[in-house]
C-alpha positions as CSV (number, residue, x, y, z in Angstrom):
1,X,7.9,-9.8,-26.7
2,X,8.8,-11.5,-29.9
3,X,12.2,-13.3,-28.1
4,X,14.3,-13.7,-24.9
5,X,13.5,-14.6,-21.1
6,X,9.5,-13.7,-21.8
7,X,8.6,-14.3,-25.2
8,X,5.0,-14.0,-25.6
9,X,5.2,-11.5,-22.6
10,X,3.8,-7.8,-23.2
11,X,5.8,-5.3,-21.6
12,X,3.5,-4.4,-19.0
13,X,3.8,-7.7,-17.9
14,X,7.2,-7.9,-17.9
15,X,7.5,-4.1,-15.8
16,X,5.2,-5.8,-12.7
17,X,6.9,-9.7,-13.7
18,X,10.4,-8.7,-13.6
19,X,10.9,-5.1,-13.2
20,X,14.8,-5.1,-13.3
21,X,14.3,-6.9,-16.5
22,X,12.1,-4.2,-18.0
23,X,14.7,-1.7,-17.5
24,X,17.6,-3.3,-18.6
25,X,15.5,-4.3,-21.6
26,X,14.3,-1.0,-22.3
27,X,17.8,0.6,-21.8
28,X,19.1,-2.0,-24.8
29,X,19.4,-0.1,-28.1
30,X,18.6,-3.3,-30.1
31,X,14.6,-3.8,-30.6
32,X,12.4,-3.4,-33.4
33,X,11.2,0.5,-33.4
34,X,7.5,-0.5,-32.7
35,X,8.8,-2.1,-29.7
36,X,11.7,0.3,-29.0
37,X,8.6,3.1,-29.0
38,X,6.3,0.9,-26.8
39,X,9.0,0.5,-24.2
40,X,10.2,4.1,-24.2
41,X,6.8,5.1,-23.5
42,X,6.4,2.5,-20.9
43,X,9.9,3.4,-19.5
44,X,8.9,7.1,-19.0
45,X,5.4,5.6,-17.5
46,X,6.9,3.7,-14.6
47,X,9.0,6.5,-13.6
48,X,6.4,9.2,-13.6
49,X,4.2,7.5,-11.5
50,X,1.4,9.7,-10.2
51,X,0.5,9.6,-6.3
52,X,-3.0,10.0,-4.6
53,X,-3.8,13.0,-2.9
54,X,-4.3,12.5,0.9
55,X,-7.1,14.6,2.7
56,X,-6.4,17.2,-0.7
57,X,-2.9,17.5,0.3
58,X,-0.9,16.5,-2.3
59,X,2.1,13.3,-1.8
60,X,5.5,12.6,-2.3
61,X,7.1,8.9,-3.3
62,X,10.2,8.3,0.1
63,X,12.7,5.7,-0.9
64,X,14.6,4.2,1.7
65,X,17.5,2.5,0.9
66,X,19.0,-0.3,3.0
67,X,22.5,-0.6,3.0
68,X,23.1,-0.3,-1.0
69,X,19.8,-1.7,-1.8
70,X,16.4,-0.1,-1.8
71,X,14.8,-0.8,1.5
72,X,11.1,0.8,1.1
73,X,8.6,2.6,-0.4
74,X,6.5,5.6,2.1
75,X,4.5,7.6,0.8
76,X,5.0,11.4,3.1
77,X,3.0,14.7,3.0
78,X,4.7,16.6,0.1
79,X,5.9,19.2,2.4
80,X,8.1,16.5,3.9
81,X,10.4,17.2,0.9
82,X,11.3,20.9,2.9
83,X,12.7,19.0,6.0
84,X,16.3,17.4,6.1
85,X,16.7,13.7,5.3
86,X,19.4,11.5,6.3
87,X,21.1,10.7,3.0
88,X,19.6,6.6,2.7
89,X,16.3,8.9,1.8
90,X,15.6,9.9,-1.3
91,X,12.3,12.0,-2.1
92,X,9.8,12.7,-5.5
93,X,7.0,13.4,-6.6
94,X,6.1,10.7,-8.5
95,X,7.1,6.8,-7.7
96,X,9.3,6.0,-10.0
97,X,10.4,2.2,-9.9
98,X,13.7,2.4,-11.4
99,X,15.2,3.5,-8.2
100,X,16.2,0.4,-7.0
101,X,18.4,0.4,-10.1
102,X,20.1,3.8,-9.0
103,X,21.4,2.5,-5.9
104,X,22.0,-1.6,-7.0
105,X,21.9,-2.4,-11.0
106,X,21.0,-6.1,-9.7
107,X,18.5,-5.5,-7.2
108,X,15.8,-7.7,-8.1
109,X,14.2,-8.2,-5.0
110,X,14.3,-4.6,-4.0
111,X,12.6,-4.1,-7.4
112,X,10.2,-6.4,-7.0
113,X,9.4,-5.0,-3.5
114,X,9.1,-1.6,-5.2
115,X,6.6,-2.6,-7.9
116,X,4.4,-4.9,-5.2
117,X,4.5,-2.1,-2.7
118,X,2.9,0.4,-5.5
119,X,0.6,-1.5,-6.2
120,X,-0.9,-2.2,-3.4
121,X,-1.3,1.4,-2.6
122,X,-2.7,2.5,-6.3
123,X,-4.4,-0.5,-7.0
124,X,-4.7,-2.9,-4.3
125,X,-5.9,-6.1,-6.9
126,X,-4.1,-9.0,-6.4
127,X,-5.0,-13.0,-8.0
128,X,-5.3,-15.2,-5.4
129,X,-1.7,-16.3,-5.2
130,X,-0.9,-12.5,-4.4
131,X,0.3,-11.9,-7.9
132,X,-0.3,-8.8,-10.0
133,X,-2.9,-10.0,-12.8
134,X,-1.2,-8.9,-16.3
135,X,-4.7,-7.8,-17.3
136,X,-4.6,-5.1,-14.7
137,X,-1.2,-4.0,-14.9
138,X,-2.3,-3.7,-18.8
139,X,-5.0,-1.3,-17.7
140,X,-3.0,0.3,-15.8
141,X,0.4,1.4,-17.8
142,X,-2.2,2.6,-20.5
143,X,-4.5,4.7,-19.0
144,X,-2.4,8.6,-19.2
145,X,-4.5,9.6,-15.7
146,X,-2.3,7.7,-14.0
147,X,1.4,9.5,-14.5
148,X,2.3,12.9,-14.7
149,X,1.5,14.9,-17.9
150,X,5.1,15.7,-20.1
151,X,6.2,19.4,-19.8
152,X,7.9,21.5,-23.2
153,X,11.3,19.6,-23.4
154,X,10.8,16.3,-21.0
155,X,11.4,18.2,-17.7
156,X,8.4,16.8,-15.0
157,X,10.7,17.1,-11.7
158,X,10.3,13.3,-11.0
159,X,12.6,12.8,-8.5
160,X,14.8,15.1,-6.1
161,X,18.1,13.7,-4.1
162,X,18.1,15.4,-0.9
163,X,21.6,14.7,1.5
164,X,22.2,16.4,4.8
């Protein structure tokens, strides 16, 4: 990041650092175009975020939302997404970590729950204060295997509001 809160930052770092950050940083029109391109990329990375399979049974990303904040991550059988939810439950495919945004702009702590709580069930590498290693998330938000491919036109299905 060539200026602002984390100069000398990559982005990656920034998205497991500071994830409410990243988005409102990556929603400003401002930036250089290499790093305008970078973050749109990045953007459309963290929100397309690809789940394991569980006994060949494919997942789905359950957000719970306490009070007007995001509450939780679970990760549900993706037949789950047939039954009713109560409407503090949102359901997707993918994880997608800008949902604390949807519900609180200034969430930060939902946020960073969201990002830590991913992590520990994609990656489960921590440094010995419990902190994400930059290295890693580098790895990580680079390697295509782990978000879902782009359909014709942008459409993937990421995420799906269910309200009973």
């Amino acid at each position: 990041m060539p200026r602002g809160k984390y100069k000398g930052y990559t982005l990656p770092e920034i998205l497991v650092k500071d994830p409410n950050y990243f988005f409102w940083l990556a929603e400003a029109p401002d930036w250089p175009v290499a790093i305008a391109t970078e973050a749109k990329l990045l953007h459309w990375r963290a929100t397309h975020i690809k789940l394991p399979k569980k006994k060949g049974k494919k997942q789905a990303a359950e957000y719970v939302r306490s009070g007007k904040e995001f509450g939780k991550l679970r990760v549900v059988p993706r037949g789950a997404l047939k039954k009713s939810t109560p409407s503090a439950v949102e359901r997707g495919k993918f994880i997608d970590l800008s949902v604390p945004r949807k519900y609180d702009s200034y969430d930060k702590d939902g946020s960073k729950r969201l990002v830590h709580t991913m992590w520990e069930l994609l990656v489960d590498e921590f440094d010995d204060h419990g902190l994400i290693i930059a290295e890693r998330a580098e790895q990580f938000f680079a390697d295509p295997k782990n978000f879902a491919r782009k359909k014709k036109g942008g459409a993937t299905g990421a995420s799906k509001k269910r309200n009973t």
